[in-house]
C-alpha positions as CSV (number, residue, x, y, z in Angstrom):
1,X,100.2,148.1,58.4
2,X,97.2,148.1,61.2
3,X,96.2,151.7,62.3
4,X,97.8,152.1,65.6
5,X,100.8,149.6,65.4
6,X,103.9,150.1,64.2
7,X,106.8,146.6,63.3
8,X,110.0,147.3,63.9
9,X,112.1,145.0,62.7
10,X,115.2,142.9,65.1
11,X,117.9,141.4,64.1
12,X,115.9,138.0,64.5
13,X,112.5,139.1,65.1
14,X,109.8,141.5,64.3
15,X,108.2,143.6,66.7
16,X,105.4,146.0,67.2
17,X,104.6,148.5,69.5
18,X,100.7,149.7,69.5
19,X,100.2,153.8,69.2
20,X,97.4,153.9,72.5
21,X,95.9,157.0,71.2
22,X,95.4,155.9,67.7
23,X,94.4,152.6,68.4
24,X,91.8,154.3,71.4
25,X,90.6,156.3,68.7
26,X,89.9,154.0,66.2
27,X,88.3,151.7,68.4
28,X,85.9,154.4,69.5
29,X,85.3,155.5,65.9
30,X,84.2,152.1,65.1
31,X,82.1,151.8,68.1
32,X,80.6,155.2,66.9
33,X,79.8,153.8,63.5
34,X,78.5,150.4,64.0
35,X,76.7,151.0,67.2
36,X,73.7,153.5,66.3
37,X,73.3,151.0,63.2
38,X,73.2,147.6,64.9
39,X,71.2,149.1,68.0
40,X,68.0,148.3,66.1
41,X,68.9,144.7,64.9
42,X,70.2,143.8,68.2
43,X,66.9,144.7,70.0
44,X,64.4,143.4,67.2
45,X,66.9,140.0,67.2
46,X,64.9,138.6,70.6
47,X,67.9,136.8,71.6
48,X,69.2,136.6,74.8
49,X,72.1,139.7,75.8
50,X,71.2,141.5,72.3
51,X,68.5,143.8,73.3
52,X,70.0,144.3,76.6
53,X,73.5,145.4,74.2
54,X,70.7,147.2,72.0
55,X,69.8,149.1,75.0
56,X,72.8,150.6,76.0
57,X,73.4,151.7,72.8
58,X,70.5,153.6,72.9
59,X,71.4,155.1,76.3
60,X,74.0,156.1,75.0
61,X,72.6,157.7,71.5
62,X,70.1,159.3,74.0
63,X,72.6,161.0,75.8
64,X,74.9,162.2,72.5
65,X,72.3,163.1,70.0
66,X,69.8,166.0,70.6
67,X,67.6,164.0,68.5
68,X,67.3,160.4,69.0
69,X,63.8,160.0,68.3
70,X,64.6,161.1,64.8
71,X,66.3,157.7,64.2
72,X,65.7,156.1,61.1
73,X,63.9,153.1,61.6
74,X,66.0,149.8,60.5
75,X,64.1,147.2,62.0
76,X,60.5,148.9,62.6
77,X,59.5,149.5,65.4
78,X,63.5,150.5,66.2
79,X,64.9,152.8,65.1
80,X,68.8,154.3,64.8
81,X,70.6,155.2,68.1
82,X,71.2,158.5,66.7
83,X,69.3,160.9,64.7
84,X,71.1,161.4,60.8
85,X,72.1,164.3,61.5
86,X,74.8,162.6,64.3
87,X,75.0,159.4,62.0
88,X,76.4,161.8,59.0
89,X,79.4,163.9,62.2
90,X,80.4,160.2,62.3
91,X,80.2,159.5,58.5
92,X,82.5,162.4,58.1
93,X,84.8,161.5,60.7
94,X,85.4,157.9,59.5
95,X,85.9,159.5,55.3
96,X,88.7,161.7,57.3
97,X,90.2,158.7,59.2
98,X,90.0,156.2,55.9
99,X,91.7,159.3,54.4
100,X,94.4,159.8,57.1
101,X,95.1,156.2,56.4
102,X,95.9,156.6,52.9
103,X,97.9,159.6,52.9
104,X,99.5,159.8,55.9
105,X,98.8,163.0,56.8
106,X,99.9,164.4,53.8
107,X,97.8,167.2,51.8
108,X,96.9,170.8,52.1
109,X,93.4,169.8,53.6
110,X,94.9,168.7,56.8
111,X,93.7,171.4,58.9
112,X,95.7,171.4,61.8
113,X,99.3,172.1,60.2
114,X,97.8,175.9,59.7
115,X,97.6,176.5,63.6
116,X,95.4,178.7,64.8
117,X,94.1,179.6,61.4
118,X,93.5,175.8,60.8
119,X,92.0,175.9,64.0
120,X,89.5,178.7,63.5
121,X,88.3,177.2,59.8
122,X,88.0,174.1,61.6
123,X,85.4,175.7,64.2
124,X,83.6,177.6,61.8
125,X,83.0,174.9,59.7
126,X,82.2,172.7,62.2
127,X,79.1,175.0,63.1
128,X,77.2,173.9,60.6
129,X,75.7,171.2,62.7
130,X,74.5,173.5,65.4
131,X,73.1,176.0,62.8
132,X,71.1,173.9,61.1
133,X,70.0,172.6,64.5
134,X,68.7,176.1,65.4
135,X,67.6,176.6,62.2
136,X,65.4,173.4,62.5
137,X,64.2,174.2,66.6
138,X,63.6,178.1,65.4
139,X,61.0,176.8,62.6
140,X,62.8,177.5,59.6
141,X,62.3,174.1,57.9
142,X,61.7,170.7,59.1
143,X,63.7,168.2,59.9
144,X,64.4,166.0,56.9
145,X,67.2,162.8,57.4
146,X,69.2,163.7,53.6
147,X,69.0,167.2,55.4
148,X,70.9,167.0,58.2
149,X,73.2,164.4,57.5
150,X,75.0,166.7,55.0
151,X,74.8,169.3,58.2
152,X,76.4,166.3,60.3
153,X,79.1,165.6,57.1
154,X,80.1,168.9,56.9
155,X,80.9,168.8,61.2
156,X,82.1,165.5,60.6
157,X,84.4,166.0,58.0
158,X,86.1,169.6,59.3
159,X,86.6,168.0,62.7
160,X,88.2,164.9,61.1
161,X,90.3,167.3,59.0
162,X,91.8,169.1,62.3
163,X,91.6,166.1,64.3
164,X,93.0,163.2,62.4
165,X,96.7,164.3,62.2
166,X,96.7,165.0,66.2
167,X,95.7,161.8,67.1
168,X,97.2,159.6,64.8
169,X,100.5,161.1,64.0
170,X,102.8,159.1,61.8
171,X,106.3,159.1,63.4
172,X,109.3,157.3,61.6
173,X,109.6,153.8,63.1
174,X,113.3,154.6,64.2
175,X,112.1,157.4,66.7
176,X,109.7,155.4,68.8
């Protein structure tokens, strides 16, 4: 089945109704993961519309990721529209949605059937990110990109984990 539809069948013919969250989500998600990547290749490509593509790609990297400039560099001179760090939240996000897909929701690691418990492991976890981040700004070690994207999977991954099951809730197909 496609994430975000659901077929019902008819007596005659089959129909399908699209989940608007899900599908909303998804399509972000996928604009999350290809984007920083292809922002290089588009504006090395020196075809018409692609750099000018690349370039709000990387407007918008600039304005997500606290580090940008710490891109890895796929095309020298350009680099990713986000730093690793960011590239690995997103990594994380798309294992939980690939994993979502497969078990429908089903599993003790799905955080947010614990409530406010699920909710508070869920945050906590999710600091990771921002710790290693002050950890990096105070001087406690530099930035390195196998580093921080295991700082960005470990965000990535506990927000997925809480996240997921909110926004693309499996209902049966006979109460839609």
């Amino acid at each position: 089945m496609l994430p975000g539809l659901v077929f019902k069948k008819g007596f005659s013919t089959q129909h399908f109704q699209i989940r608007w969250v899900s599908a909303i989500a998804d399509f972000l998600l996928v604009g999350m993961v290809v984007g920083p990547f292809a922002a290089p290749f588009l504006a090395a490509s020196g075809l018409p519309m692609l750099p000018m593509i690349a370039n709000i790609i990387y407007f918008m990297g600039t304005h997500v990721c606290p580090q940008p400039e710490m891109g890895v560099a796929l095309s020298p001179p350009y680099i990713m529209a986000v730093c690793m760090r960011c590239y690995g939240t997103v990594t994380g996000l798309l294992i939980t949605r690939v994993l979502y897909g497969v078990t429908g929701g089903k599993g003790f690691y799905w955080l947010n059937q614990y409530g406010w418990n699920g909710a508070v492991l869920a945050t906590v976890l999710m600091m990771a990110y921002p710790l290693e981040l002050a950890a990096e700004v105070l001087g406690w070690w530099s930035f390195h990109n196998y580093v921080v994207m295991l700082f960005g999977l470990m965000t990535g991954l506990a927000w997925g984990l809480f996240t997921m099951p909110i926004l693309h809730e499996w209902r049966r197909a006979d109460a839609i």
